[in-house]
C-alpha positions as CSV (number, residue, x, y, z in Angstrom):
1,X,0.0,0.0,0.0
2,X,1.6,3.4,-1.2
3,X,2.0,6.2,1.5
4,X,0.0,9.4,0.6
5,X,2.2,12.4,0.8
6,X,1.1,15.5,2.3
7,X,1.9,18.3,0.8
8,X,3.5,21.3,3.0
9,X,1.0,24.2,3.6
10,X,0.2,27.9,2.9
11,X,-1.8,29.6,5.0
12,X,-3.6,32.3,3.0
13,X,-5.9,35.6,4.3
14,X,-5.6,38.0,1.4
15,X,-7.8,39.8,-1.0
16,X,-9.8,37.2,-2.9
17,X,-8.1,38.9,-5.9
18,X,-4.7,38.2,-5.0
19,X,-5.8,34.9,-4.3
20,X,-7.2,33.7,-7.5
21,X,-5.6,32.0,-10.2
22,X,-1.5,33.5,-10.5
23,X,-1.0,32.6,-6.4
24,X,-2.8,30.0,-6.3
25,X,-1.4,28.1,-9.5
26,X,1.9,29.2,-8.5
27,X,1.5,27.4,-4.9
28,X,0.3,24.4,-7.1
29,X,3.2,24.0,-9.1
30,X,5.3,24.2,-6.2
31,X,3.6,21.2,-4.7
32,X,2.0,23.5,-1.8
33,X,-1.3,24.0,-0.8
34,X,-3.3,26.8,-0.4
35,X,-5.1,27.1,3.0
36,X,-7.7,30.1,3.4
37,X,-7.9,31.5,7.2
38,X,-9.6,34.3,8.3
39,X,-8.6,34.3,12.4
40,X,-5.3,34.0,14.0
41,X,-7.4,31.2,16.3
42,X,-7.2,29.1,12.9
43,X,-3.6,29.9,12.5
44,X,-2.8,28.8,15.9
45,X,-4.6,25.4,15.7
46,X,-2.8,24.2,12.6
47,X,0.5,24.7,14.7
48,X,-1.1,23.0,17.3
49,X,-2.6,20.1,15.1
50,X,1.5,19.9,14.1
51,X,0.4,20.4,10.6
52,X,3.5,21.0,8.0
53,X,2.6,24.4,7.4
54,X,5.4,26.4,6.0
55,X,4.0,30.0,5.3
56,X,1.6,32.7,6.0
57,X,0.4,35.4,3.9
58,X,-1.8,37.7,6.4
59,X,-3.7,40.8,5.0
60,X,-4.1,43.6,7.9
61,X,-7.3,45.3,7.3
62,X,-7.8,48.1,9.8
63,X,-4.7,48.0,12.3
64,X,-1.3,46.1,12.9
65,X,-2.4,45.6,16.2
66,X,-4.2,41.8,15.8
67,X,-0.6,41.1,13.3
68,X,1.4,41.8,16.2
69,X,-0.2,40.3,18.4
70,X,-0.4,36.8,15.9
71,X,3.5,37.4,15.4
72,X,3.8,36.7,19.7
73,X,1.8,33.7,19.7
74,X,3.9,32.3,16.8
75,X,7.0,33.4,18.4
76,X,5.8,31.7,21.4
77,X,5.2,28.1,19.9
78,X,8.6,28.6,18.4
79,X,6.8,28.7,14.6
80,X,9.4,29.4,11.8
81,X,7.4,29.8,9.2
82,X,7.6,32.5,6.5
83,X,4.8,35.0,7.7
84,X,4.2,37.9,5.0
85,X,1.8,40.9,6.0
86,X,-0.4,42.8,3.5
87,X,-1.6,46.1,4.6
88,X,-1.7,49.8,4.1
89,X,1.3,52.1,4.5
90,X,2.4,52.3,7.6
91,X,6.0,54.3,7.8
92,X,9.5,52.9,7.8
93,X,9.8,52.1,11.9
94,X,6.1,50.4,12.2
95,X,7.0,48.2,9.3
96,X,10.4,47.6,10.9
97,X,8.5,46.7,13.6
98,X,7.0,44.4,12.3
99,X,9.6,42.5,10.6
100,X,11.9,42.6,14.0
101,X,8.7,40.6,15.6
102,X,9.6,38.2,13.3
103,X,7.5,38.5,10.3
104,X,9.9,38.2,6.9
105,X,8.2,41.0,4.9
106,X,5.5,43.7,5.0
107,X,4.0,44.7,1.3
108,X,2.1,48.2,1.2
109,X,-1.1,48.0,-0.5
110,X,-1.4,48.0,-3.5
111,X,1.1,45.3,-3.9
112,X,2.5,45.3,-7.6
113,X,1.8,42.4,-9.9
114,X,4.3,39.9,-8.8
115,X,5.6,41.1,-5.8
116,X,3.6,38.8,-3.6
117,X,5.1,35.6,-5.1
118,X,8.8,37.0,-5.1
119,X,8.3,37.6,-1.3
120,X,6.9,34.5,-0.7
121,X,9.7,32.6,-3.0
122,X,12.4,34.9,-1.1
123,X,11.4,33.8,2.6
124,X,10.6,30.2,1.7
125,X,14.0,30.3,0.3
126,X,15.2,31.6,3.8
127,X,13.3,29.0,5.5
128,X,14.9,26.5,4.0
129,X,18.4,27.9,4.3
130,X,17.3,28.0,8.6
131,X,16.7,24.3,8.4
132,X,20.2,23.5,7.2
133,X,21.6,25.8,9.6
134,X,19.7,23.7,12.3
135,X,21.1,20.2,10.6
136,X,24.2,21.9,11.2
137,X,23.2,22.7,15.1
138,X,22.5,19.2,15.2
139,X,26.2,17.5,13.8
140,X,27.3,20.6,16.5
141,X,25.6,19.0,19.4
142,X,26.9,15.8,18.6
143,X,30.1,16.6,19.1
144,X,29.4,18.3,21.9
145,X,28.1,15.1,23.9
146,X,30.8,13.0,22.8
147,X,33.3,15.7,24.3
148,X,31.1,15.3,26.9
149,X,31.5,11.4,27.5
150,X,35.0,11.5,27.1
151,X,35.4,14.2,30.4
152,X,33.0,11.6,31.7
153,X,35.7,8.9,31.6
154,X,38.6,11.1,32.6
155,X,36.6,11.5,36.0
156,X,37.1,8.1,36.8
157,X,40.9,8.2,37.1
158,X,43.6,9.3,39.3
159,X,45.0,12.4,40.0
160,X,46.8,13.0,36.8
161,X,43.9,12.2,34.8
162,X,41.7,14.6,37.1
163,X,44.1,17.6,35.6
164,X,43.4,16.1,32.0
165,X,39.5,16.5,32.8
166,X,40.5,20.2,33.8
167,X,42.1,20.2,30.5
168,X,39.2,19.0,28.4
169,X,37.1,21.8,30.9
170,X,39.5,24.4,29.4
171,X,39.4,23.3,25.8
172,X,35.6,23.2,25.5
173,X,35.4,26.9,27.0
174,X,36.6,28.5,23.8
175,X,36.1,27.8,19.7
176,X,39.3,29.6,18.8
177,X,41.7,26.5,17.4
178,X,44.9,28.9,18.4
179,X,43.6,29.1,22.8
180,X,42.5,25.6,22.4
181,X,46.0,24.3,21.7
182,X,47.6,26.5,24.0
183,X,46.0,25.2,26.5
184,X,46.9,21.8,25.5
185,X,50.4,22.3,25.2
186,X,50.3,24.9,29.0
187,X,48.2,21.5,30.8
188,X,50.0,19.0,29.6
189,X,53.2,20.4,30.2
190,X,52.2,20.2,34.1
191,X,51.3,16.6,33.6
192,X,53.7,15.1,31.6
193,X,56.8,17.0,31.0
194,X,58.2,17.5,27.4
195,X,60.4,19.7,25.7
196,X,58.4,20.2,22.3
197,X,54.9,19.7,21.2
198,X,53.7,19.9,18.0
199,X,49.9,19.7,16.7
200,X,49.4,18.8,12.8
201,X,45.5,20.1,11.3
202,X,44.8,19.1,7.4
203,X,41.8,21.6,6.8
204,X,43.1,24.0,6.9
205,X,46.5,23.1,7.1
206,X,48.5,24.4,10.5
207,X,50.9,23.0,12.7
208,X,51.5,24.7,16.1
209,X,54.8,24.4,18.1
210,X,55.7,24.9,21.2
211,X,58.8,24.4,23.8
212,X,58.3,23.4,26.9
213,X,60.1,24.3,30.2
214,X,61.2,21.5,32.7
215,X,62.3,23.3,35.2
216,X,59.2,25.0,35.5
217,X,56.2,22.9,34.4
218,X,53.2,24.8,33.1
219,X,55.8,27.1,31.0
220,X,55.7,27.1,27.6
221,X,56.2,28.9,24.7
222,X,55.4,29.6,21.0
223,X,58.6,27.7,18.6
224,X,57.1,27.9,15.1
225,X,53.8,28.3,12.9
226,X,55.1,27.3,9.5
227,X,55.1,23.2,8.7
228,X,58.8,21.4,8.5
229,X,60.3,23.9,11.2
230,X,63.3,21.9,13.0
231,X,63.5,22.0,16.8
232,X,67.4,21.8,16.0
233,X,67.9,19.0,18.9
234,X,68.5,15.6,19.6
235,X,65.3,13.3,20.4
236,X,65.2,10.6,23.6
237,X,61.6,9.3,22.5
238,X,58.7,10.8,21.2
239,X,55.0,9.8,21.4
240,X,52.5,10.1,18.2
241,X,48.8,10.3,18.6
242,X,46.9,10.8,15.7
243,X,43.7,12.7,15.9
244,X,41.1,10.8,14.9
245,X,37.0,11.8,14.6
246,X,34.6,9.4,13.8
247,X,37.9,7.1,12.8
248,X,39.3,9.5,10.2
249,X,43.1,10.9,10.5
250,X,42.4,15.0,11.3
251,X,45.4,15.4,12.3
252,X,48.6,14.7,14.6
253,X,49.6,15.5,17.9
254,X,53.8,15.0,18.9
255,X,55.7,15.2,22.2
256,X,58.9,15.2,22.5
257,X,61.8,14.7,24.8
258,X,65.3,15.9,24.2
259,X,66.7,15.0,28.2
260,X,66.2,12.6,30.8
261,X,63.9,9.2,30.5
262,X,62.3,8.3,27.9
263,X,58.0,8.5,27.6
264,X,56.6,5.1,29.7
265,X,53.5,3.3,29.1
266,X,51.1,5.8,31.4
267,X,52.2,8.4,29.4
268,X,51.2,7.1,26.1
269,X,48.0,6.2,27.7
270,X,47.6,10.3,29.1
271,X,48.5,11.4,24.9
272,X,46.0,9.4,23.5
273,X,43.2,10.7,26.3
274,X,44.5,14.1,25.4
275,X,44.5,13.2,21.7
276,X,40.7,12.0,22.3
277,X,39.8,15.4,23.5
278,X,42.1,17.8,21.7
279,X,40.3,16.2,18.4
280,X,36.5,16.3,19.4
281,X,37.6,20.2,20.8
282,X,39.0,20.8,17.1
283,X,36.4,19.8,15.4
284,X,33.8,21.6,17.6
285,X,35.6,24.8,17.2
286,X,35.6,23.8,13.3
287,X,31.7,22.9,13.3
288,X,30.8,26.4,15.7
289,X,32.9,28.5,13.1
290,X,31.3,27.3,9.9
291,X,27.7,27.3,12.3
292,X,28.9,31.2,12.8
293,X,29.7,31.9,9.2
294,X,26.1,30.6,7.9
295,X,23.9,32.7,10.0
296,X,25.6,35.5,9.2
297,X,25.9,35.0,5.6
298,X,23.0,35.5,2.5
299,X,23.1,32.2,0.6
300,X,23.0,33.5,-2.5
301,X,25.5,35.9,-3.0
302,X,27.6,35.0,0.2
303,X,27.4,39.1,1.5
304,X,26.8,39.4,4.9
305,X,22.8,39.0,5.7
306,X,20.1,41.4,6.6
307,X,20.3,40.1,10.5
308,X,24.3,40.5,10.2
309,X,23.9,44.0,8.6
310,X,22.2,45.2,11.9
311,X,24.4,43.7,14.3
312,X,27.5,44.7,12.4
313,X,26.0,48.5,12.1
314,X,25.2,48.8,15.4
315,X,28.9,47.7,16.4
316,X,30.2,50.6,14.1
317,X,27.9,53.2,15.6
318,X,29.2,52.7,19.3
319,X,32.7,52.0,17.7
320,X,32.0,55.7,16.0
321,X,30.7,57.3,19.4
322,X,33.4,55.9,21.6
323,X,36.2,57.0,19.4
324,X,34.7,60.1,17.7
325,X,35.0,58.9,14.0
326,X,32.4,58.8,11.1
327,X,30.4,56.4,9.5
328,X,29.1,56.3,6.0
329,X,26.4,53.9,5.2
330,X,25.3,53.1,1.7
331,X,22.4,51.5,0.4
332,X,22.0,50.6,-3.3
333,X,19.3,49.4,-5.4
334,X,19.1,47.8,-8.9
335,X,17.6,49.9,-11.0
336,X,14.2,47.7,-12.8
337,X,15.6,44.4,-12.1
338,X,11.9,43.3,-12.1
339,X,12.0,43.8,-16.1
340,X,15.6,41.2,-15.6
341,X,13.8,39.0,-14.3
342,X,10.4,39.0,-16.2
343,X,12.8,38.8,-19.7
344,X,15.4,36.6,-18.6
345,X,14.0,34.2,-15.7
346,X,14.9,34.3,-12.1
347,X,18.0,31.8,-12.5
348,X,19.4,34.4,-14.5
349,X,18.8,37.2,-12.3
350,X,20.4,35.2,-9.3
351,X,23.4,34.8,-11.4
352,X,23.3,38.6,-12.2
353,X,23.0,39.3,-8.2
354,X,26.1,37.0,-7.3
355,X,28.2,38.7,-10.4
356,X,27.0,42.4,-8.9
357,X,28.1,41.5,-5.3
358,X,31.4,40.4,-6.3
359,X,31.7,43.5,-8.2
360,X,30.9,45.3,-5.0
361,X,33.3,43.8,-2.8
362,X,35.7,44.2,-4.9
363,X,35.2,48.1,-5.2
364,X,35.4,48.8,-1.3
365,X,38.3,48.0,1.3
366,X,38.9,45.4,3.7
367,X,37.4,46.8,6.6
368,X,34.2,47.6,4.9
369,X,31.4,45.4,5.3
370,X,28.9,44.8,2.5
371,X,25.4,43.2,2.6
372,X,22.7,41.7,1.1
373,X,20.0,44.0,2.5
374,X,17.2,42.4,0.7
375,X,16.1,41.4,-2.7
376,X,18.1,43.5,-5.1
377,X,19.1,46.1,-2.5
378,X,22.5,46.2,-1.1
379,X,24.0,48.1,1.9
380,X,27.8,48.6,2.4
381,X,29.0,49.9,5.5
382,X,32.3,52.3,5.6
383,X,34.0,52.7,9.1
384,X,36.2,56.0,9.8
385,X,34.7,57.7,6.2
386,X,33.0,61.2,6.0
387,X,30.5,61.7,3.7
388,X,32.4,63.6,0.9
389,X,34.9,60.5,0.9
390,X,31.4,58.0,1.0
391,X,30.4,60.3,-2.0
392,X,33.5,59.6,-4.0
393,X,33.5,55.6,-3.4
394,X,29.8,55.6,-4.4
395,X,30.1,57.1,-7.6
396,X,32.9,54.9,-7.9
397,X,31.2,52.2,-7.6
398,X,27.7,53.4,-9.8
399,X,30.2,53.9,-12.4
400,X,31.7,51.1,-12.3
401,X,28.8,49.3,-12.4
402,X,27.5,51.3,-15.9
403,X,30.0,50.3,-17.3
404,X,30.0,46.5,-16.6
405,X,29.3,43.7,-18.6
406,X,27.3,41.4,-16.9
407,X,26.9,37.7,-18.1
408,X,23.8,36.3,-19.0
409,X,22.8,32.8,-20.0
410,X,23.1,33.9,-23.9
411,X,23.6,37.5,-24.0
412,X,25.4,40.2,-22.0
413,X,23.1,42.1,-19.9
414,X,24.0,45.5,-18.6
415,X,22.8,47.0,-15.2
416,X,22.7,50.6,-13.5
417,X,22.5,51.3,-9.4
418,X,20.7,53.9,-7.9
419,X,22.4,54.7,-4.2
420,X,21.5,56.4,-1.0
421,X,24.5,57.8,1.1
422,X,24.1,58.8,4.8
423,X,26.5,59.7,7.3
424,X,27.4,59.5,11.1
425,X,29.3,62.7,12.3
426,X,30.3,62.6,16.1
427,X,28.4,63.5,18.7
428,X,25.1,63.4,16.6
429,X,23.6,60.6,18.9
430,X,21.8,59.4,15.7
431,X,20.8,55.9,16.3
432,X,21.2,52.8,13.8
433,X,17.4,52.8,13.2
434,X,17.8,56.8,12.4
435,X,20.7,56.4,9.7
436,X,19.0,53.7,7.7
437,X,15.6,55.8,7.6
438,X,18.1,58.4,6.3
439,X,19.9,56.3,3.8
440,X,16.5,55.1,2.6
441,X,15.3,58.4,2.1
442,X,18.5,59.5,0.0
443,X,17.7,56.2,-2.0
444,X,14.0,56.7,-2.7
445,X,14.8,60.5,-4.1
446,X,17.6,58.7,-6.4
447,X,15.0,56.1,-7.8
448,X,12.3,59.3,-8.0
449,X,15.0,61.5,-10.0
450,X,15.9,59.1,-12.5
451,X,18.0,56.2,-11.5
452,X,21.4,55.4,-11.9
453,X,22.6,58.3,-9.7
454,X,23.9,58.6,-6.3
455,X,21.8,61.2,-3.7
456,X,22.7,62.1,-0.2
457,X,21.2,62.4,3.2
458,X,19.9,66.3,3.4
459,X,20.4,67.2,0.1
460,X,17.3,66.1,-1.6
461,X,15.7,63.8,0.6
462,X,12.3,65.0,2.3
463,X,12.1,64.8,5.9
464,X,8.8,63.2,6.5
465,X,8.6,59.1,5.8
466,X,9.3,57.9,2.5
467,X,7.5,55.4,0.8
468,X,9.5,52.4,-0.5
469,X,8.0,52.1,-3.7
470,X,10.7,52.1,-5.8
471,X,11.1,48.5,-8.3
């Protein structure tokens, strides 16, 4: 007897208009279906009914209040799905609002042909990249509890393998690969003397050194970072412990003797604990570090992500107060990449968006941080840069731009940016929130004035709140 397959839901309360055939068919092809709601209360029991339901299109009809209040029960039942409000203009900070309660987009009424199903592609998309990130959690936590086992079993020994549980206590308190050996090679010099140990890592490829001190255990210090380094002595006896996870060669760990008696069998025994535990810590770090790298990065294009965007802002704003320097922030916007799309397909406007954020990072310096800010809008942050400097780079990189050839699937496609600049001067107290209003603004004249231009906070833009309807 063949299983049925249910297909993964979403939850629908818009217009009946936007609801007829284009959503609908589109949800169809995509092997969802489309669930009409008209209460949160029916919202809430498909969670509870533990329904597969992975999106929500909500349409607010008088006030955001009942939409907020929905976002808090979700966020209560831990929910991750894609939630995507309808409704009328509300300003840039209630709409912000809204998305920082957890809902992935807002679309101001009306909402342009199309617009609806490219939201709800963009956050499904997004969805889907937070599940992998939580398979990753997963493989994290299993290392975890086998680190955990291991210190479980040190417990059980004598005094020098109580100091090697300390040692797996110190390892597991960090994810930096260069303290974790240090450690190693500080403990384990107070339980078995040595006068060199090495650690060997294939990906990347390292090797740390160090010398230790004999007449005062504990004592050691850095010998060599760079592979086939020679300790320039004469070896007693040397133990090798290879580090192995889930029996696979990682790596090498090597202590050495140059004096006295040679390594006996306990201390082979005490290597291959610390080998044990110096791998799972490795790989942890390894695992937490890649973990680290997804959430903050946008799938697509590898920029930085909207959620990293605001955390790294807000670190340059108080890095910007405390030291009196200015901040630039830019946000840029593809000029009718719609039309792209509709002409050339959304595969090929993906691979227009990866080839344009190269291009991007490529035109700004190390220390400045560029983002995926949403769609086909980009932000780039500049640390310790005045406005007339953030000027200059932005024209830089409009013109740049112009004159690029993009790659299409047959033909070569050529693209303009419109750009918003703001700036931080010190002392102004202007908030994160405050600055990116600004920026928007300055963006929203550009698109108004013709495109493919660069405007700046105060010049043009109009004090009251803009409305983002630029395409």
């Amino acid at each position: 007897m063949q299983a049925t397959v249910v297909q993964p839901t979403v939850m629908v309360k818009v217009p009946e208009a936007l609801i007829q055939t284009r959503l609908t068919q589109q949800l169809r092809e995509a092997s969802y279906t489309a669930r009409p709601v008209s209460t949160p209360q029916e919202v809430l029991e498909s969670l509870d009914e533990h329904q597969t339901v992975e999106a929500l299109i909500w349409t607010i009809e008088d006030s955001e209040t009942e939409a907020m209040h929905l976002l808090e029960q979700l966020r209560a039942r831990q929910s991750d799905m894609c939630v995507i409000f309808i409704g009328p203009e509300l300003g840039a900070e209630r709409v912000s609002e809204c998305l920082r309660n957890g809902a992935f987009d807002y679309l101001a009424m009306p909402v342009r042909s199309g617009r609806l199903e490219e939201s709800l592609r963009q956050g499904l998309d997004v969805r889907h990249s937070f599940h992998k990130v939580q398979g990753l959690s997963g493989q994290l936590s299993v290392v975890n509890e086998e680190l955990s086992q291991e210190r479980d079993r040190l417990k059980r020994l004598n005094h020098r393998l109580v100091l090697l549980n300390q040692l797996g206590q110190a390892m597991s308190a960090t994810h930096e690969a260069d303290e974790i050996i240090q450690i190693v090679a500080e403990r384990v010099s107070a339980i078995l003397p040595y006068d060199v140990l090495t650690v060997t890592w294939r990906q990347p490829e390292h090797v740390w050194a160090y010398l230790g001190d004999t007449m005062n255990p504990g004592a050691v210090r850095l010998q060599m970072r760079r592979q086939g380094c020679s300790a320039g002595h004469v070896i007693v006896d040397a133990i090798d412990v290879p580090l192995l996870f889930r029996m696979e060669a990682i790596g090498g760990l090597r202590v050495e003797r140059a004096q006295g008696q040679a390594f006996g069998p306990a201390d082979r025994e005490v290597m291959m604990t610390v080998g044990t535990s110096l791998a799972l810590s490795l790989t942890n770090a390894k695992a937490h570090r890649t973990l680290e790298q997804m959430a903050m990065k946008d799938g697509l294009t590898d920029l930085f992500n909207r959620r990293a965007f605001d955390q790294l802002l807000s670190q340059e704003l108080k890095a910007a107060q405390r030291y009196r320097s200015p901040v630039c922030l830019l946000l840029g916007d593809v000029d009718h990449f719609k039309a792209v799309n509709d002409r050339f397909g959304h595969p090929v406007g993906d691979a227009l968006l990866k080839q344009l954020a190269a291009l991007l990072t490529e035109s700004v310096r190390e220390v400045d941080k560029v983002a995926r800010y949403g769609g086909e809008e980009f932000a780039i942050i500049l640390p310790r840069t005045d406005v007339t400097s953030g000027m200059v780079l932005a024209n830089r990189i409009r013109e740049r731009i112009e004159r690029h050839v993009f790659m299409g699937e047959e033909a070569p496609i050529r693209l303009t940016l419109s750009l918003g600049l703001a700036g931080y001067v010190p002392d102004s107290m202007c908030t994160a929130e405050e600055l990116v209003h600004a920026v928007d603004q300055a963006l929203y004249q550009a698109k108004a004035q013709g495109r493919n231009r660069v405007n700046v906070q105060g010049e043009t833009a109009s004090q009251s709140h803009t409305k983002r309807a630029y395409v």
